[in-house]
C-alpha positions in Angstrom: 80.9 -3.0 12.5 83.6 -5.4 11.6 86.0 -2.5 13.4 83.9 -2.7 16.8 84.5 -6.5 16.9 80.9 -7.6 16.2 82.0 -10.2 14.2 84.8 -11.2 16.2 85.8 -14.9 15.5 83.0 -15.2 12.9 84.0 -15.3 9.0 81.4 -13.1 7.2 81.5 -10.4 4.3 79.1 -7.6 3.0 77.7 -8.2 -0.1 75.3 -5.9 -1.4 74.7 -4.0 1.8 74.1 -8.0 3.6 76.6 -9.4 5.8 77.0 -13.3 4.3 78.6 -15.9 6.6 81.1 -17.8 4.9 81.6 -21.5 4.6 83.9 -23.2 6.3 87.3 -24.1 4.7 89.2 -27.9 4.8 92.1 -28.6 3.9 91.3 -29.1 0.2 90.0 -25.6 -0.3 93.1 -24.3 1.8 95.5 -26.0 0.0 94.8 -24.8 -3.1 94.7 -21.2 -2.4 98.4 -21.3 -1.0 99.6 -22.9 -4.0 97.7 -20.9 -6.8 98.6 -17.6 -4.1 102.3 -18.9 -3.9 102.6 -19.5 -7.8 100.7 -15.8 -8.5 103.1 -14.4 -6.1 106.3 -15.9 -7.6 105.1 -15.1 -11.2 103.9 -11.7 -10.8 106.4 -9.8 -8.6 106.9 -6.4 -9.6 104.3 -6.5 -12.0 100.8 -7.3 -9.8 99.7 -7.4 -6.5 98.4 -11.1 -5.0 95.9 -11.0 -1.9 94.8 -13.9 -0.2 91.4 -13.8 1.8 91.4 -10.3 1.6 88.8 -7.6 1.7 87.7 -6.3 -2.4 86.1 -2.9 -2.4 83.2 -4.2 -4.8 81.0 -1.4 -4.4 79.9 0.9 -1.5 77.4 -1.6 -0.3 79.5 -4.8 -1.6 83.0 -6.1 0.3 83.7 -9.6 -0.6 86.6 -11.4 0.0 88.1 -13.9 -2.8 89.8 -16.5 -2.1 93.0 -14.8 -4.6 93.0 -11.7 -5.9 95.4 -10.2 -8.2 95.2 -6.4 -8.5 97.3 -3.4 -9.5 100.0 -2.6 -7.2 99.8 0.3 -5.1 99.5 1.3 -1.6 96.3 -0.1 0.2 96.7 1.4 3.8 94.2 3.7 3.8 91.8 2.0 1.3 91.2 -1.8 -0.1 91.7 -2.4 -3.6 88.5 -1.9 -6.4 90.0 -3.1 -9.2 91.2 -6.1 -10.2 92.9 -8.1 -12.9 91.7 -11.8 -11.8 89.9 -12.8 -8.8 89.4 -16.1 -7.7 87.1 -18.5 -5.3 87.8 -22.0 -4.8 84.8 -23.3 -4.3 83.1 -26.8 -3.0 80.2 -26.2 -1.0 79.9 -22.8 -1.5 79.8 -23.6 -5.8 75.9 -22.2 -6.3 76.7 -18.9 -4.2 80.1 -18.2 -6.7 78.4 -19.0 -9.8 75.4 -17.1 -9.1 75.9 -13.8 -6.5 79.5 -13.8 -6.6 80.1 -14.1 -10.2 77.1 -11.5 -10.9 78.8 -9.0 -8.0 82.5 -9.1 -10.0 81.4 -8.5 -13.5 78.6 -5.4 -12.5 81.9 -4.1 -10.7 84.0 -4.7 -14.2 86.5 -7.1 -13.2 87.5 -8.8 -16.5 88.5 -12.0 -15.5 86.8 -14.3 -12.4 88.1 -18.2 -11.7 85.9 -20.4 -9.8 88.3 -23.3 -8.8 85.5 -25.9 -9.0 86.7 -28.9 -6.5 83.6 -30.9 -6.9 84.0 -31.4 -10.8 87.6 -30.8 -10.2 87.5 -28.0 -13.1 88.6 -24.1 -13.7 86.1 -22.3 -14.4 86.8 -19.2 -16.4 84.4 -16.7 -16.6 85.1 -13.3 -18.8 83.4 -11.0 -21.5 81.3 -8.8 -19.4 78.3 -7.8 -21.1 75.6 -5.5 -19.3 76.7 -6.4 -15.7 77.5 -10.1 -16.3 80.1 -12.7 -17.8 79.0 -14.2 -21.0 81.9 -16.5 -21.2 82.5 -19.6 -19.2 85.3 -22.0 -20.3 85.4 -25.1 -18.1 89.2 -26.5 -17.8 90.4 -29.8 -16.4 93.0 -30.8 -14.4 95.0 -32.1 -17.4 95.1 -28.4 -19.1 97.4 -25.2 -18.7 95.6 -21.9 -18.4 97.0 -17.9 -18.0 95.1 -14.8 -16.6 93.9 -12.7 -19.4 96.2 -9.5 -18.1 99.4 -12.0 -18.1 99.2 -14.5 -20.8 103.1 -15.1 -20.3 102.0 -17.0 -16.9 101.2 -20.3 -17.0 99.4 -21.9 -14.6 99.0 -26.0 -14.7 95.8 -26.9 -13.3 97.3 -30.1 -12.2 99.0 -28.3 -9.5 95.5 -27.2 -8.3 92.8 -30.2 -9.0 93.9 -33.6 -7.4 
């Protein structure tokens, strides 16, 4: 549908077989996914792949798209990724939806690692330890703290770059 321009100009995604209208972005939320996508990037080369805003292949019926995704390198042209090593939301308004449906959608779909960038409480939320189709771990972090991705716990990533 998204091919035959139904949704042209309209920022939706399909999760579990319903298309979900997205929230609208400021220039908070923006900002912080081009610096945690330009640090990824930068830290990762040659070793990960780092999507911005991108299409996730969750499931057949399930197509979100995180804010930052890192996955395994490969060639996506004929399909979107399906696995991941972190994905990532920054989240403000939209904070119910990515601790509830999102977070519930990434771990039945066994991606080990899911940060909600919390701009409200200005916090990292780490959520990891799938059990039975959902994260039993959450580990707030403040802005004051350092954290790496599970898969590269050489990369440090200092939340203070990311929570003002």
């Amino acid at each position: 549908m998204g091919a035959a321009g139904l949704f042209e100009n309209e920022r939706v995604e399909l999760i579990q077989g319903v298309i979900v209208q997205m929230s609208a972005k400021g220039p908070t939320h923006e900002a912080v996914i081009q610096r945690l996508h330009e640090m990824l990037v930068l830290a990762l080369h040659g070793r990960a792949s780092v999507r911005s805003q991108s299409p996730f292949a969750a499931s057949d019926l399930s197509e979100p798209e995180p804010d930052v995704a890192v996955v395994p390198r490969g060639d996506y042209f004929d399909d979107h990724p399906n696995q991941a090593h972190l994905l990532v939301e920054v989240s403000d308004s939209s904070l119910r939806y990515d601790r509830g449906s999102k977070a519930k959608l990434y771990a039945e779909c066994g991606v080990p690692e899911y940060w909600i960038v919390n701009l409200v409480d200005r916090l990292v939320e780490v959520h990891s330890d799938i059990v039975r189709g959902e994260y039993r771990k959450v580990v707030p972090h403040g802005a004051s703290e350092t954290i790496a991705p599970q898969a590269f716990p050489d990369l440090a990533i200092a939340l203070s770059k990311l929570l003002r």
